[in-house]
N, CA, C and O atoms as CSV, one atom per row, in Angstrom:
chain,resi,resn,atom,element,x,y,z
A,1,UNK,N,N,6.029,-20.258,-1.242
A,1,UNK,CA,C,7.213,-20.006,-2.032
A,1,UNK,C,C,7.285,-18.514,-2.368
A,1,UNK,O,O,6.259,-17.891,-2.642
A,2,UNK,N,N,8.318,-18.020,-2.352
A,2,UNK,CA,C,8.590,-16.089,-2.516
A,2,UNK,C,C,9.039,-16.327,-4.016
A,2,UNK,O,O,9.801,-17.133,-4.549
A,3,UNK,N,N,8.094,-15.087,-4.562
A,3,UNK,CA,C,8.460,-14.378,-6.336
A,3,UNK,C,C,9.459,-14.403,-6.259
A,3,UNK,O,O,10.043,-14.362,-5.177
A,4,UNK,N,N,10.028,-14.479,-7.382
A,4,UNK,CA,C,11.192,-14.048,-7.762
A,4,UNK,C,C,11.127,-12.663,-9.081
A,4,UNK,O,O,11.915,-11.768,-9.386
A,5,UNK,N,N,10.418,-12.881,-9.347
A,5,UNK,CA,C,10.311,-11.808,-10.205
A,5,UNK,C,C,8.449,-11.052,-9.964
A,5,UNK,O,O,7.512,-11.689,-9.484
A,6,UNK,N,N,8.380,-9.460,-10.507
A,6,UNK,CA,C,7.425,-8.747,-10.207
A,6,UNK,C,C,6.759,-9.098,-11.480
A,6,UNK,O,O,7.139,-8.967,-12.644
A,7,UNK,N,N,5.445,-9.674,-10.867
A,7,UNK,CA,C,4.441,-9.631,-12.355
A,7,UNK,C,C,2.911,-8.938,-11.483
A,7,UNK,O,O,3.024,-8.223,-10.488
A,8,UNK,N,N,1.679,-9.287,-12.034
A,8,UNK,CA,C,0.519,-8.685,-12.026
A,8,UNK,C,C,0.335,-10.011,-10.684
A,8,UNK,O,O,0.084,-9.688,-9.523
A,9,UNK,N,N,0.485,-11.260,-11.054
A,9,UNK,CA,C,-0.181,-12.031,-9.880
A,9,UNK,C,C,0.638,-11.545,-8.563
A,9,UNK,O,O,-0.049,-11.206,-7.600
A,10,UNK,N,N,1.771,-11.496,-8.470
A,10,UNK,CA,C,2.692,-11.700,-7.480
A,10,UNK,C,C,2.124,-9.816,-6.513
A,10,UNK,O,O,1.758,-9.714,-5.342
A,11,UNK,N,N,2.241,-8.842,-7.386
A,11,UNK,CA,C,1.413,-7.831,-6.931
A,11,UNK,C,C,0.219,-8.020,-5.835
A,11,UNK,O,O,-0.012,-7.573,-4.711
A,12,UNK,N,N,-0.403,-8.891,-6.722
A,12,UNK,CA,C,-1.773,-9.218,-6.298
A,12,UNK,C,C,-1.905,-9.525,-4.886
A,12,UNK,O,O,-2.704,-9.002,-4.108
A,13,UNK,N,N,-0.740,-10.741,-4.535
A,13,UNK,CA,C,-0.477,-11.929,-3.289
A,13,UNK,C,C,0.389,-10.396,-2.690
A,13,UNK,O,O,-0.129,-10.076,-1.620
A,14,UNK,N,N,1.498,-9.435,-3.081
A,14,UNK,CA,C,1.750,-8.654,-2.104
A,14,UNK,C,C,0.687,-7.860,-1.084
A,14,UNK,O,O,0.708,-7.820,0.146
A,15,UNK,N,N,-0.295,-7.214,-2.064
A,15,UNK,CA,C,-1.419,-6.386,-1.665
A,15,UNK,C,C,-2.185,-7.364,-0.538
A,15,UNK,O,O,-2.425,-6.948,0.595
A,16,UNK,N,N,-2.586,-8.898,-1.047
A,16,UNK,CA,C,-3.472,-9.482,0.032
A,16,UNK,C,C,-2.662,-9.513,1.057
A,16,UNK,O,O,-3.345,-9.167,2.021
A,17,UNK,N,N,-1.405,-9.769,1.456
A,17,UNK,CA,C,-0.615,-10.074,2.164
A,17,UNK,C,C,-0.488,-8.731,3.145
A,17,UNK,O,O,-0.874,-8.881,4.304
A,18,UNK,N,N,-0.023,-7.560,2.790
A,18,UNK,CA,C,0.338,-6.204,3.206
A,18,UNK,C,C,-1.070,-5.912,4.377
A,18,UNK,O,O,-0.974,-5.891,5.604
A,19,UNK,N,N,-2.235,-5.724,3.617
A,19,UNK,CA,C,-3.892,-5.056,4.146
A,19,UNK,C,C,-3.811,-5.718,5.703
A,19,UNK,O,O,-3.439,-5.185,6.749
A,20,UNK,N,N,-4.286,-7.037,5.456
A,20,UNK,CA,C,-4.111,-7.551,6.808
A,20,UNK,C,C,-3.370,-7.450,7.733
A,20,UNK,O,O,-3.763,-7.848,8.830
A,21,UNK,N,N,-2.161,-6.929,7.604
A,21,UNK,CA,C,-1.307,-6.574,8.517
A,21,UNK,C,C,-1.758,-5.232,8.867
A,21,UNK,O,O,-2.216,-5.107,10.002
A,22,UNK,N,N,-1.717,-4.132,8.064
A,22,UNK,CA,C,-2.264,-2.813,8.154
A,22,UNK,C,C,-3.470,-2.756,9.055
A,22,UNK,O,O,-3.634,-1.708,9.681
A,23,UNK,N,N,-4.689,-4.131,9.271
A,23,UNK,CA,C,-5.643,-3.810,9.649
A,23,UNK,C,C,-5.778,-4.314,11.076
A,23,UNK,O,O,-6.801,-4.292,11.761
A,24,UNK,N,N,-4.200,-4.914,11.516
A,24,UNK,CA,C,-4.214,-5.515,12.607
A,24,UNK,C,C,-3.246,-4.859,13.585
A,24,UNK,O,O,-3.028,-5.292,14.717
A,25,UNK,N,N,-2.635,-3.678,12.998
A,25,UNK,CA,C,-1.770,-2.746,13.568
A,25,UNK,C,C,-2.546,-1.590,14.215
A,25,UNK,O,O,-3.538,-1.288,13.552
A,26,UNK,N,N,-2.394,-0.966,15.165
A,26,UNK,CA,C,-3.010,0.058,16.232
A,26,UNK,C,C,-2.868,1.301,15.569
A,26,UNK,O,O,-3.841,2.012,15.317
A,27,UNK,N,N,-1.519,1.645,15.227
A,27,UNK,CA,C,-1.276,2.902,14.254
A,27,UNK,C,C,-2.269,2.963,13.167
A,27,UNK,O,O,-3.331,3.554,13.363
A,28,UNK,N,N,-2.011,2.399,12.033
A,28,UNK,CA,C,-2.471,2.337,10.981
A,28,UNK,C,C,-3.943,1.497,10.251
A,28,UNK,O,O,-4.435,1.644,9.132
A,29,UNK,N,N,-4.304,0.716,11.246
A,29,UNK,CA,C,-5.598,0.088,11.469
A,29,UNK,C,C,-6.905,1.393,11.395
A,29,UNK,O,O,-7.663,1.525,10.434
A,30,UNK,N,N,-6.921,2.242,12.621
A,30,UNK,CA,C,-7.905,3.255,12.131
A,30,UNK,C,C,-8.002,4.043,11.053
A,30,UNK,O,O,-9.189,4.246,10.796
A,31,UNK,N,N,-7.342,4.525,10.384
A,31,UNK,CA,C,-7.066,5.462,9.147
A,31,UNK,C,C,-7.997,4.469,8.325
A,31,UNK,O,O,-9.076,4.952,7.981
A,32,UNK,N,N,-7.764,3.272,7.992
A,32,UNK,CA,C,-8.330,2.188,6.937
A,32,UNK,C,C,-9.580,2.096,7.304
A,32,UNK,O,O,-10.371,2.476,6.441
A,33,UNK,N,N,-10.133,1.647,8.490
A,33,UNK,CA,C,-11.246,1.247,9.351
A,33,UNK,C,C,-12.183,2.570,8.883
A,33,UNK,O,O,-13.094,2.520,8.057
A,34,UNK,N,N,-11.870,3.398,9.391
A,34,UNK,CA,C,-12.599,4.892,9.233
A,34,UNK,C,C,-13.071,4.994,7.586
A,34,UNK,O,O,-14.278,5.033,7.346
A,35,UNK,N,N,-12.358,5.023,6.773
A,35,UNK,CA,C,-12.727,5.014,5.308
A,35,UNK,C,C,-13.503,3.658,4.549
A,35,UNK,O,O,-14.257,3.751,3.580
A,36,UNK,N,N,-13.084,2.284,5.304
A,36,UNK,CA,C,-13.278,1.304,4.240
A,36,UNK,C,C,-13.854,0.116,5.255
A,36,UNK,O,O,-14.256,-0.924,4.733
A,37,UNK,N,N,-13.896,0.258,6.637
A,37,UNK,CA,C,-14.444,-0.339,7.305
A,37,UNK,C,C,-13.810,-1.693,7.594
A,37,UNK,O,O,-13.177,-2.100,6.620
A,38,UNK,N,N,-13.791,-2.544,8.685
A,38,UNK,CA,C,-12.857,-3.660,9.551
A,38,UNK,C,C,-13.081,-5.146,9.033
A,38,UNK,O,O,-12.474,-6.162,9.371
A,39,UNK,N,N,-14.363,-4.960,7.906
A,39,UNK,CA,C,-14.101,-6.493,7.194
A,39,UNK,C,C,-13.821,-6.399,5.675
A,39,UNK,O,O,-14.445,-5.814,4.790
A,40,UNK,N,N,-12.429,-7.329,5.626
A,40,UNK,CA,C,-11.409,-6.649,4.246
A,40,UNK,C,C,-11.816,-7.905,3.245
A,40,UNK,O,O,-11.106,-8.262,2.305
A,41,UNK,N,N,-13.179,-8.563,3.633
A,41,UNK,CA,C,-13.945,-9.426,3.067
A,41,UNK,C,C,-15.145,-8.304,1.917
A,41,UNK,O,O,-15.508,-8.300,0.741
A,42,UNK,N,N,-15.313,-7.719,2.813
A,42,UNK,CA,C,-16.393,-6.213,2.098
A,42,UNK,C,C,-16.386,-6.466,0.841
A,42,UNK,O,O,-15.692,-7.398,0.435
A,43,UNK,N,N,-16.939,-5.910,0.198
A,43,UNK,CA,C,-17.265,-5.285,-1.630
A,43,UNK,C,C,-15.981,-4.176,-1.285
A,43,UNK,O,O,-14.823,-4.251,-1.698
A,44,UNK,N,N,-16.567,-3.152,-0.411
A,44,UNK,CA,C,-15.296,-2.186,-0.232
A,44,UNK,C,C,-13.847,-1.834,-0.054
A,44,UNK,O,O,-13.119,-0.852,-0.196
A,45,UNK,N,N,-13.749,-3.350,0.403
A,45,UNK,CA,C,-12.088,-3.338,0.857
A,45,UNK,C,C,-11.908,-4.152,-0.558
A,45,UNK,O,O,-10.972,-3.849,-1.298
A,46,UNK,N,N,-12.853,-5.217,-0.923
A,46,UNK,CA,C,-12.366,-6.130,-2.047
A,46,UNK,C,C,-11.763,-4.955,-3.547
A,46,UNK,O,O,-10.855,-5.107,-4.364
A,47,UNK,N,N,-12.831,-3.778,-3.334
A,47,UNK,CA,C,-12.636,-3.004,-4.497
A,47,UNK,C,C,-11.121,-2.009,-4.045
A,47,UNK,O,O,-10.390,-1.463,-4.872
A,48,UNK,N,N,-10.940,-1.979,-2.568
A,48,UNK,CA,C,-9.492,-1.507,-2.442
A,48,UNK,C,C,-8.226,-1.944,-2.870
A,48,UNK,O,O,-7.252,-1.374,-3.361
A,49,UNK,N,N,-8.590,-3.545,-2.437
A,49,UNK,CA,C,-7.644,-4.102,-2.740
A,49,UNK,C,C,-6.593,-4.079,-4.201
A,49,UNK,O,O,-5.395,-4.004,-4.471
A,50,UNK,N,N,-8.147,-4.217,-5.018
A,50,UNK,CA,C,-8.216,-4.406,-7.071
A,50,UNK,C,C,-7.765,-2.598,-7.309
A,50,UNK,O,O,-7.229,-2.468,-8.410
A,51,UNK,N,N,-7.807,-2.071,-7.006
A,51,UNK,CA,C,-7.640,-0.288,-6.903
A,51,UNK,C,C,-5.677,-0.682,-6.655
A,51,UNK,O,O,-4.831,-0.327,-7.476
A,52,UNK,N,N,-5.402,-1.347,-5.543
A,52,UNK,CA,C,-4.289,-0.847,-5.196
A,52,UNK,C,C,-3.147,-1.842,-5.466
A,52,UNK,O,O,-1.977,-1.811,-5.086
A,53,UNK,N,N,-3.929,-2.899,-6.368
A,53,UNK,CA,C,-3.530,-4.074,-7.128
A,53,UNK,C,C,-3.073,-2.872,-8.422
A,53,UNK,O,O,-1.974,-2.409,-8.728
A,54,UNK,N,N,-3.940,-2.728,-8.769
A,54,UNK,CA,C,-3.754,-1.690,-10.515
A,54,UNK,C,C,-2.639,-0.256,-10.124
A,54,UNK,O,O,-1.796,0.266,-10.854
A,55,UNK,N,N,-3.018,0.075,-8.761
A,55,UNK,CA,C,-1.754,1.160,-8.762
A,55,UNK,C,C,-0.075,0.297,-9.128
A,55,UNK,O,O,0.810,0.503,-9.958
A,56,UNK,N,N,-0.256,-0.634,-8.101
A,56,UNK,CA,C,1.424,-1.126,-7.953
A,56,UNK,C,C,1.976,-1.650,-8.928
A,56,UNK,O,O,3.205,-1.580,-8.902
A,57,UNK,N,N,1.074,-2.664,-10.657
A,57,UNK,CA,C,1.250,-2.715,-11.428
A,57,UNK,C,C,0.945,-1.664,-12.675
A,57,UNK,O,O,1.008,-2.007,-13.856
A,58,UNK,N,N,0.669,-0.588,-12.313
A,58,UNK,CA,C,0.827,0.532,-13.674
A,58,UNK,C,C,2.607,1.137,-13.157
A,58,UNK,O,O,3.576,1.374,-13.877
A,59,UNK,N,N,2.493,1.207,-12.013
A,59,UNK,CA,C,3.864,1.582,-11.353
A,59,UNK,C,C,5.077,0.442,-11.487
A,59,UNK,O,O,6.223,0.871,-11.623
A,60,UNK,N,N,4.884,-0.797,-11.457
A,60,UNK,CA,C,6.171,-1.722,-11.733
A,60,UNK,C,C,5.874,-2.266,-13.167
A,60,UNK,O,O,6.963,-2.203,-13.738
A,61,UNK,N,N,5.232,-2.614,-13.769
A,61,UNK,CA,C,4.965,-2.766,-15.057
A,61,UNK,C,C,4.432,-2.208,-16.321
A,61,UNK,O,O,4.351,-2.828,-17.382
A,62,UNK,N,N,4.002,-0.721,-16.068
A,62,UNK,CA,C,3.729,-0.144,-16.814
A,62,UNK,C,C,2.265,-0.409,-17.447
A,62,UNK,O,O,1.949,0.098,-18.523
A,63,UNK,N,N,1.383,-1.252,-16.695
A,63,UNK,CA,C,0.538,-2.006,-17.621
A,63,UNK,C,C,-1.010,-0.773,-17.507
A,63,UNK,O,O,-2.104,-1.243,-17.820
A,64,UNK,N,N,-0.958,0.204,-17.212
A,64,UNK,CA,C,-2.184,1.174,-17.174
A,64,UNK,C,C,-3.526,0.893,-17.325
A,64,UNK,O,O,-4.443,1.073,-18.126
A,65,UNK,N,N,-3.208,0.181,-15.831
A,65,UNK,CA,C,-4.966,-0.412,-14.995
A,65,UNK,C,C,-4.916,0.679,-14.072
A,65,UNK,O,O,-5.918,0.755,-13.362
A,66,UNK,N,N,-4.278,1.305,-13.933
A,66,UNK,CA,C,-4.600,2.360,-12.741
A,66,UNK,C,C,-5.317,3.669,-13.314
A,66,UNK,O,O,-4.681,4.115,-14.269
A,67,UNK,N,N,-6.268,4.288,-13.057
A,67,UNK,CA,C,-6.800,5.648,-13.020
A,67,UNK,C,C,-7.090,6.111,-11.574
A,67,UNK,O,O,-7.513,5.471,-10.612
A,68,UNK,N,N,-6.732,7.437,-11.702
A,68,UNK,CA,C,-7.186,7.742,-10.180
A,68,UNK,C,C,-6.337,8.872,-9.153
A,68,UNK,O,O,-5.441,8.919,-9.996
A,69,UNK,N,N,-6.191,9.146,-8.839
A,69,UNK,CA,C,-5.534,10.325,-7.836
A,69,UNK,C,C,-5.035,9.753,-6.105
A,69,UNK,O,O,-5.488,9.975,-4.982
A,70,UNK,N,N,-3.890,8.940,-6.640
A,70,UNK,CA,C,-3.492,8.779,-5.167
A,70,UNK,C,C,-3.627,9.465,-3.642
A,70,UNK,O,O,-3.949,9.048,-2.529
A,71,UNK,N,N,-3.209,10.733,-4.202
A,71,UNK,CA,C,-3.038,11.865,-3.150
A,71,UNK,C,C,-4.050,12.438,-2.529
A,71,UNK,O,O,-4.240,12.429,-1.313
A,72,UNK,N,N,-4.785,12.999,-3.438
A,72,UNK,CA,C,-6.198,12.853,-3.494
A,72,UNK,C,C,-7.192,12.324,-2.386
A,72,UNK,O,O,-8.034,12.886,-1.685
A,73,UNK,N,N,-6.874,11.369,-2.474
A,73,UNK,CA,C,-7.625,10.470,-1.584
A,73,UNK,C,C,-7.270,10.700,0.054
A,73,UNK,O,O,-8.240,10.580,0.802
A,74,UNK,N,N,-6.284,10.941,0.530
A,74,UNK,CA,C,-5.571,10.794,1.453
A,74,UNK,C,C,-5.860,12.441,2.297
A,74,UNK,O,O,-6.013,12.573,3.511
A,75,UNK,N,N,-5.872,13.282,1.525
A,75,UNK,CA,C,-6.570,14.645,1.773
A,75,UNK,C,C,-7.986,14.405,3.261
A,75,UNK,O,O,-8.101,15.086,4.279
A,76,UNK,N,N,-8.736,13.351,2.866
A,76,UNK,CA,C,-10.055,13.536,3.691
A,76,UNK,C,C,-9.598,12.509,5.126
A,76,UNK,O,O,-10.442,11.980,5.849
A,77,UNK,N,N,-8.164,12.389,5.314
A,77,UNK,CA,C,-7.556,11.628,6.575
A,77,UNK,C,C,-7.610,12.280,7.640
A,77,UNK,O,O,-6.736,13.122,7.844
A,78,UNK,N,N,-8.336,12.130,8.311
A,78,UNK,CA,C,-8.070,13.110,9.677
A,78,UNK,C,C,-6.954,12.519,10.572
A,78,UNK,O,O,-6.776,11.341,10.880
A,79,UNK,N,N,-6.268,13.581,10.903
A,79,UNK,CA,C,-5.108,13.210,11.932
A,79,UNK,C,C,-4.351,12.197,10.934
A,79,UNK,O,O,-4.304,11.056,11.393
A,80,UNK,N,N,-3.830,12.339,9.841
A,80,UNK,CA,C,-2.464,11.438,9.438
A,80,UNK,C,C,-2.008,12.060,9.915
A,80,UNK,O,O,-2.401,13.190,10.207
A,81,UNK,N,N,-0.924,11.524,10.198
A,81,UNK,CA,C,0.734,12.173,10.689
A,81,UNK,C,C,1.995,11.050,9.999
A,81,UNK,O,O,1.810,10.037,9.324
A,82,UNK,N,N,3.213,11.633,10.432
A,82,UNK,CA,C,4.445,10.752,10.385
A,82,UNK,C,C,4.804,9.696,10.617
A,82,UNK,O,O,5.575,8.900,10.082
A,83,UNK,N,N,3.737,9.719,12.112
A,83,UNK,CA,C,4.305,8.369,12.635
A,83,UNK,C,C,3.380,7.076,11.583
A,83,UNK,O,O,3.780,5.931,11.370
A,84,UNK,N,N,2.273,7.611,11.140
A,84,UNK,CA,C,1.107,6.615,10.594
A,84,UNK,C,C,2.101,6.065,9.266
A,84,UNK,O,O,2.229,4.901,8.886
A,85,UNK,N,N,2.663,7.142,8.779
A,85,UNK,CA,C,3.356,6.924,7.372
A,85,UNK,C,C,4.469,6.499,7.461
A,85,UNK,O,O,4.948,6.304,6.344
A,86,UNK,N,N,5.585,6.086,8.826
A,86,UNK,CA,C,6.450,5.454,8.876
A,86,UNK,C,C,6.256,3.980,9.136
A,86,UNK,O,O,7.113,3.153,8.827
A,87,UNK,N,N,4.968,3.632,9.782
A,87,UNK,CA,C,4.583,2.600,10.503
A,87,UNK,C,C,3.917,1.979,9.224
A,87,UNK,O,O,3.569,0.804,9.340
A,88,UNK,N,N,3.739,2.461,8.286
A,88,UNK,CA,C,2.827,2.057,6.444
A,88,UNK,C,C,4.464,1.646,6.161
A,88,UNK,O,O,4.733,0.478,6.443
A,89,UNK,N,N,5.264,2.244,5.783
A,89,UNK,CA,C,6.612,1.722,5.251
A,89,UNK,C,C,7.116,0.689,5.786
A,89,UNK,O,O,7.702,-0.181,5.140
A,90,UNK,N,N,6.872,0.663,7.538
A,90,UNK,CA,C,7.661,-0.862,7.858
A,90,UNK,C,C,6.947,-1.951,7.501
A,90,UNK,O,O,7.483,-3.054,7.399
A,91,UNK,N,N,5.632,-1.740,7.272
A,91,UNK,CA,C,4.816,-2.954,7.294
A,91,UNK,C,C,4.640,-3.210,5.549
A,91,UNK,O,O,3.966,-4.139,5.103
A,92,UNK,N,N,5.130,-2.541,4.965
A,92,UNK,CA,C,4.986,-2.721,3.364
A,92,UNK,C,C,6.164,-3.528,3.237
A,92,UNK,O,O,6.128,-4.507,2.492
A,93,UNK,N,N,7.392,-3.185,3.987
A,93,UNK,CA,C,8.148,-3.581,3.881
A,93,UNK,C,C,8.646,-4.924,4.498
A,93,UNK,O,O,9.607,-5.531,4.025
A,94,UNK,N,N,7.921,-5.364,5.608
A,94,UNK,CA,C,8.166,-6.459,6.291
A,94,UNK,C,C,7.254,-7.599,5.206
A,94,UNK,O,O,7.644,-8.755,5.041
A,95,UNK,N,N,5.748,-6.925,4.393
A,95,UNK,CA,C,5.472,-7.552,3.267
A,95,UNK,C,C,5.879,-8.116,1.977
A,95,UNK,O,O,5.651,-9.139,1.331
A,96,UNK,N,N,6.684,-6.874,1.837
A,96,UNK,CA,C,7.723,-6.997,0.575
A,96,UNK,C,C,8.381,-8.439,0.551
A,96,UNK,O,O,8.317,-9.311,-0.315
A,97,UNK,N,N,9.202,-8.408,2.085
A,97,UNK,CA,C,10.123,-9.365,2.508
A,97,UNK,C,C,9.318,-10.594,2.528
A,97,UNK,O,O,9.947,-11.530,2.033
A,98,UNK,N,N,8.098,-10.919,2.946
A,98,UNK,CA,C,7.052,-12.141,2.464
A,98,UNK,C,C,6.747,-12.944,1.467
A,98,UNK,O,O,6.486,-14.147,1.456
A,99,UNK,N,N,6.795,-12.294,0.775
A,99,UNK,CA,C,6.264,-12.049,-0.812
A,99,UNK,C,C,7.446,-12.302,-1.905
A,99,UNK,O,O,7.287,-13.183,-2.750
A,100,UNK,N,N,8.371,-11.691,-1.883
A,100,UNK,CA,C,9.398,-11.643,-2.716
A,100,UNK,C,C,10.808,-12.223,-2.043
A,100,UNK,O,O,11.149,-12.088,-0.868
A,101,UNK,N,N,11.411,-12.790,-2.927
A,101,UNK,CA,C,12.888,-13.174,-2.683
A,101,UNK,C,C,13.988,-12.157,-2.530
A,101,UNK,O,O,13.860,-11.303,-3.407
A,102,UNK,N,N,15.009,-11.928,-1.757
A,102,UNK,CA,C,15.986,-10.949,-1.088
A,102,UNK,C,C,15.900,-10.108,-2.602
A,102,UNK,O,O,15.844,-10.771,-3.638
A,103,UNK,N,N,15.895,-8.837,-2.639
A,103,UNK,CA,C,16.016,-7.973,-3.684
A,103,UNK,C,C,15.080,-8.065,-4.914
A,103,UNK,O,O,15.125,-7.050,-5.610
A,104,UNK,N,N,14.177,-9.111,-5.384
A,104,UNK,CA,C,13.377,-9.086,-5.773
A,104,UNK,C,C,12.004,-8.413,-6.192
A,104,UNK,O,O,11.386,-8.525,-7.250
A,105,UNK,N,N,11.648,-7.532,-4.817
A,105,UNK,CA,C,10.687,-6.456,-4.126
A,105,UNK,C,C,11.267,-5.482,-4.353
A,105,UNK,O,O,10.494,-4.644,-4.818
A,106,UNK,N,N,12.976,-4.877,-4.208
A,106,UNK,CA,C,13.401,-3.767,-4.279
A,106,UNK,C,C,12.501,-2.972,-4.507
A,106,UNK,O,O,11.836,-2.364,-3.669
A,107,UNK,N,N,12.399,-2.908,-5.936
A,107,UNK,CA,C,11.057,-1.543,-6.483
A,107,UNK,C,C,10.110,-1.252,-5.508
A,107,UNK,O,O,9.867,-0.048,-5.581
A,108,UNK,N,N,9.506,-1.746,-4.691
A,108,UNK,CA,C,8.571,-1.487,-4.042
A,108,UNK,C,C,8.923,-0.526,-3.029
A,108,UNK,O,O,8.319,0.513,-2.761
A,109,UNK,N,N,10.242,-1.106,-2.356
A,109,UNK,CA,C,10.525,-0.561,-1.319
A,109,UNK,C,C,11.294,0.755,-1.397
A,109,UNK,O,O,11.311,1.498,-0.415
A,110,UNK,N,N,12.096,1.157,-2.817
A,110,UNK,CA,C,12.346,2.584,-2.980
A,110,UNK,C,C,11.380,3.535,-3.347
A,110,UNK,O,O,11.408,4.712,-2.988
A,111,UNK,N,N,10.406,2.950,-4.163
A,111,UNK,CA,C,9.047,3.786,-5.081
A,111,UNK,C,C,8.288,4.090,-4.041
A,111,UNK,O,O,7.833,5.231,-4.114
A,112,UNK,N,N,7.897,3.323,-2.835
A,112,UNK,CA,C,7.520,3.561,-1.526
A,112,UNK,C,C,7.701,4.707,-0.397
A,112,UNK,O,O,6.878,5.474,0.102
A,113,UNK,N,N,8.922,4.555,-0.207
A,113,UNK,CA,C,9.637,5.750,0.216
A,113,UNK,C,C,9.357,6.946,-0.560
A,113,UNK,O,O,8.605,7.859,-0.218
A,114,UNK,N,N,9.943,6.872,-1.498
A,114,UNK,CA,C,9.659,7.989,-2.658
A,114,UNK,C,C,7.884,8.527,-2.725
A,114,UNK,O,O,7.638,9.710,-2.957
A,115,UNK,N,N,7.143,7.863,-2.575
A,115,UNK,CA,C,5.697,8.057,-2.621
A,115,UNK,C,C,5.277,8.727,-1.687
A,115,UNK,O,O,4.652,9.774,-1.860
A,116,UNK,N,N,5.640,8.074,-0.176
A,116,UNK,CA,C,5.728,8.249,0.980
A,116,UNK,C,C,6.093,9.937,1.445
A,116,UNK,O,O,5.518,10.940,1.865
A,117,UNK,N,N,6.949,9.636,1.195
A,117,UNK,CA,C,7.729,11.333,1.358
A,117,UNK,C,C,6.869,12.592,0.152
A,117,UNK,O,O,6.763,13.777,0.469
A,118,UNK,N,N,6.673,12.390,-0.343
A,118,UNK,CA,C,5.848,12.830,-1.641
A,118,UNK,C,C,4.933,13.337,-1.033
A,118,UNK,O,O,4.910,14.538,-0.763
A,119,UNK,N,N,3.966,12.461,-0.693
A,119,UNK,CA,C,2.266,12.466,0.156
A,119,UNK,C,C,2.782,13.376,1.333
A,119,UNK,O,O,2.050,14.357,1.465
A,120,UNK,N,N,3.614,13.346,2.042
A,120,UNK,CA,C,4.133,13.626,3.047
A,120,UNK,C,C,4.044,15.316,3.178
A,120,UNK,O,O,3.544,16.067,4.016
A,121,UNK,N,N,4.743,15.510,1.990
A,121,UNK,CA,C,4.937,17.206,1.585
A,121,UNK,C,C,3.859,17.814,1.027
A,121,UNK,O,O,3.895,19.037,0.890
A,122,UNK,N,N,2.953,17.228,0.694
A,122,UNK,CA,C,1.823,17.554,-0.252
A,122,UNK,C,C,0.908,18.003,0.804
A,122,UNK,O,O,0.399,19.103,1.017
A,123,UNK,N,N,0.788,16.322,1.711
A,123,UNK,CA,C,0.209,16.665,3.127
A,123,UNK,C,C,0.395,17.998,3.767
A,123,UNK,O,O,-0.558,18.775,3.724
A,124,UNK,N,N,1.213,18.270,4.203
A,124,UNK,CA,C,2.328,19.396,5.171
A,124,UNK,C,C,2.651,18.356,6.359
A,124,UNK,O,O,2.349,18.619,7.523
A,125,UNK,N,N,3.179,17.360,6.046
A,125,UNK,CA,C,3.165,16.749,7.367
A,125,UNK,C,C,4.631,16.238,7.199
A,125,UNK,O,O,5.027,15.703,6.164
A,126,UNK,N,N,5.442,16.459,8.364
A,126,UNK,CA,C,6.860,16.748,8.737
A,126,UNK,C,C,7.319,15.788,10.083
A,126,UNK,O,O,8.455,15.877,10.547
């Protein structure tokens, strides 16, 4: 059954939902693999997951479980590029659409973009 509304669980089921796709895609599969390694069973990916659970709800709910430096992190990526960060948006977004009922997700999918492009410039990557 798809949310209808954004809370902390429904976050939760987006994030499990999203990774696996990310880790089964050719683009965007190594970037993850390289940092956090190919079983999203790990301590490591489990603690990614709860990390990126607390980003998306300090960001849609205000609820300040998140500490931490998004951008930051993304700095020690070798070879990101455009295409990696367009191919992250469709698949967040084909998640979104999983997860949530028609417009329901919205937030995700503009704050996304917006993030996206953000990292993007920070990066230098065009």
């Amino acid at each position: 059954m798809k949310e209808k509304t954004i809370t902390r669980e429904s976050i939760k089921k987006l994030v499990h939902t999203f990774y696996p796709m990310i880790l089964s895609d050719q683009i965007t599969a190594p970037y993850f693999i390289a940092k956090l390694g190919s079983d999203i069973n790990s301590p490591t990916w489990q603690e990614h997951l709860e990390l990126l659970t607390n980003f998306w709800s300090s960001l849609a709910l205000g609820d300040g479980t998140y500490t931490g430096n998004p951008l930051g992190a993304h700095f020690s990526l070798e070879g990101l590029d455009k295409e990696a960060f367009d191919r992250w948006l469709e698949l967040f977004a084909k998640a979104i659409d999983k997860v949530y009922e028609n417009g329901a997700g919205e937030f995700f999918k503009q704050r996304s973009q917006i993030i996206a492009r953000n990292f993007m410039v920070n990066l230098g990557i065009s």
